[in-house]
N, C-alpha and C positions, 0 to 999 in steps of 0.2 A: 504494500500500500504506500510506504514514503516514496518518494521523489516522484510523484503522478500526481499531476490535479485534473480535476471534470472538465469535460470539452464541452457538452455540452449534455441535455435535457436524454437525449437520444443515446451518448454514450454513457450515463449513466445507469441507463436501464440493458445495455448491453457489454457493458463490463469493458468499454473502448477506453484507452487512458493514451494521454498524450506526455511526453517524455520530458520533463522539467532539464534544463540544461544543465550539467555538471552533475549529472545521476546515471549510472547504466541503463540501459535499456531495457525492458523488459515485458517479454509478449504476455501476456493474460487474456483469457475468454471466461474466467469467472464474472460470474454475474456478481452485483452489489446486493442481493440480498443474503448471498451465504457468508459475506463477511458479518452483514448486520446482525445474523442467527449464531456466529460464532461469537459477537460480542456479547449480546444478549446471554448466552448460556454461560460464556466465561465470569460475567457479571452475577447470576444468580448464583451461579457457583460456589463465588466468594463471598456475596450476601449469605450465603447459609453454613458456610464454613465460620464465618464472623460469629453468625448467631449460636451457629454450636457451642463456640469457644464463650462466648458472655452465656448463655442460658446455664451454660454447665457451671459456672462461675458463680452463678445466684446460688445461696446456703442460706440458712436459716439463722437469722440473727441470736447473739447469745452475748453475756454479758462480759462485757471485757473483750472484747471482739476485735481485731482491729479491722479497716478498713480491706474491704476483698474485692481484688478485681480479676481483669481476665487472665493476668499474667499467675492468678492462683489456682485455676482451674485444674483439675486433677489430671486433664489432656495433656497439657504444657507442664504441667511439672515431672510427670512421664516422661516425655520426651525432652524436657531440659536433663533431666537423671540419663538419659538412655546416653546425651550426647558427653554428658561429665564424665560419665563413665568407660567412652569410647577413648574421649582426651587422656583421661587417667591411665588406660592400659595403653595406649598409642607412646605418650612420651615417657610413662616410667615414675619410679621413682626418684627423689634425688639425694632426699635427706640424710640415706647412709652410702653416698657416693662418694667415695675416697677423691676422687678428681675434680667434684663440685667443693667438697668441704678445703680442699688445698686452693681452688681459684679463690673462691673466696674469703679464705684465710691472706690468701696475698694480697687481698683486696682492703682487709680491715673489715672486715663483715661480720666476723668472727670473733668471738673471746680470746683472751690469750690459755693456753691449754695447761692446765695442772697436771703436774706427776702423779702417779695414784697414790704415793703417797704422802703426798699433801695433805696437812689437819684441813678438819671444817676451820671457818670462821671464828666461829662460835663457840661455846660451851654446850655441849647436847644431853651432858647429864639429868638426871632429875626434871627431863622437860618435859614428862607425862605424868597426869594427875594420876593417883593411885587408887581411887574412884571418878567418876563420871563428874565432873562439874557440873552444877545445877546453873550456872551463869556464866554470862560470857566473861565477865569480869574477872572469874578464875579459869580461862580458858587459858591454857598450852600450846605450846605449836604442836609438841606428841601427841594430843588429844584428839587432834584432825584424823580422822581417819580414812572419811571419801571425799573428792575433789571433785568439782565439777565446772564448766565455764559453758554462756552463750554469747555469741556475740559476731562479728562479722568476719574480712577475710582476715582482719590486722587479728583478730582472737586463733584464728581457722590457720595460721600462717602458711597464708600463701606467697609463695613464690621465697619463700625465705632462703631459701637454697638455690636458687632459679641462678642460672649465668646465659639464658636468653629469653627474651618472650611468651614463648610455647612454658615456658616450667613455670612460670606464673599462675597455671591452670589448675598445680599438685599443690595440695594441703599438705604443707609440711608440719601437721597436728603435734607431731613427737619435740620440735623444735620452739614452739608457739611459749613466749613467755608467760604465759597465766596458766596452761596446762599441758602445756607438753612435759612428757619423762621420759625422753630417748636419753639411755647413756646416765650419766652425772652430772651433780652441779662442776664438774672439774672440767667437761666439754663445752656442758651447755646448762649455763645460770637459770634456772627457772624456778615456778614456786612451787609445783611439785618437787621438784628436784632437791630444794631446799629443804622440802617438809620431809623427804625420807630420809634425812638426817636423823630427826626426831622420832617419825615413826615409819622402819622399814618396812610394815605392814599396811604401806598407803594406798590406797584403791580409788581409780577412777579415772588413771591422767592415760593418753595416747602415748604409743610408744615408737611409732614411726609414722611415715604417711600412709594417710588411709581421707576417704571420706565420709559424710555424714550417713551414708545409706551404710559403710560397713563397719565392724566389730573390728577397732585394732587396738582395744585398753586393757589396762589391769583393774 
């Protein structure tokens, strides 16, 4: 259809197109109706594909809700999952990549690395109550027992390990300073990391990369 305009009344109804200059040429005997029936159907098409996506999208109000639209439809988020997940196993892991952890160690990216036998910080004795604390006031750091975080990619750490574009797409969850425990606080300073100082029995933190749909915690 581009580089044609109507000749006239006669060759519109006979599908005649005359050759706008600086466009190749190009013979046609279709008639203008079966463009018009191909618009038309491409049009309704996507009218109802639309409507799929917002009608599925409507749910039933509840308190505390927040606002829902089509981008939460249970369609789209299938196939937002299907394509995370193609990303995910396409480029890999990276976060126990000995060749990402050395670029970005050259980089400054990185901690500086303790010996493993390096003390903690800290003093870790006596840092669990020897009953339950009834307030947080006599709370421990030993007394933690499960971790948990929500929050977006800076929580999810993406791309923390990434040395191009594409690895920005892996959740480096095990490296994530609020709840990653890949390794040690001697690799990598985290608050879990920290808290198994206190209590080696700590439960909840990711321990390499993984995403939201899989199981990679203690």
């Amino acid at each position: 259809m581009m580089g044609f305009h109507q000749k006239s009344q006669v060759g519109r109804s006979s599908g005649t197109r005359e050759p706008v200059p600086g466009y190749p040429e190009v013979a046609t005997n279709t008639p203008e109706w079966f463009w018009q029936s191909c618009i038309v159907f491409l049009t309704n098409t996507m009218f109802r594909s639309t409507t799929l996506i917002l009608l599925t999208a409507v749910v039933q109000h509840c308190s505390g809700q927040a606002q829902i639209t089509a981008l939460d439809s249970p369609l789209f988020v299938a196939q937002f999952r299907n394509f995370r997940n193609l990303a995910f196993n396409f480029i890999g892991t990276t976060g126990d990549n000995a060749n990402k952890f050395k670029t970005n160690y050259r980089q400054g990216k990185v901690q500086p690395q303790f010996p493993a036998d390096a003390p903690f910080f800290c003093n870790t004795t006596g840092m669990r109550s020897p009953t339950v604390p009834t307030s947080v006031d006599a709370l421990r750091p030993g007394d933690i027992d499960v971790v948990g975080a929500i929050g977006d990619s800076l929580t999810a750490g993406n791309g923390a390990m990434a040395t191009n574009l594409l690895e920005v797409f892996v959740e480096n969850k095990g490296l994530s300073w609020s709840i990653g425990g890949q390794g040690t606080w001697r690799q990598f300073l985290t608050v879990p990391n920290i808290l198994k100082e206190y209590n080696p029995a700590l439960y909840g933190y990711p321990i390499m990369d993984t995403l939201s749909t899989r199981k990679a915690s203690r």
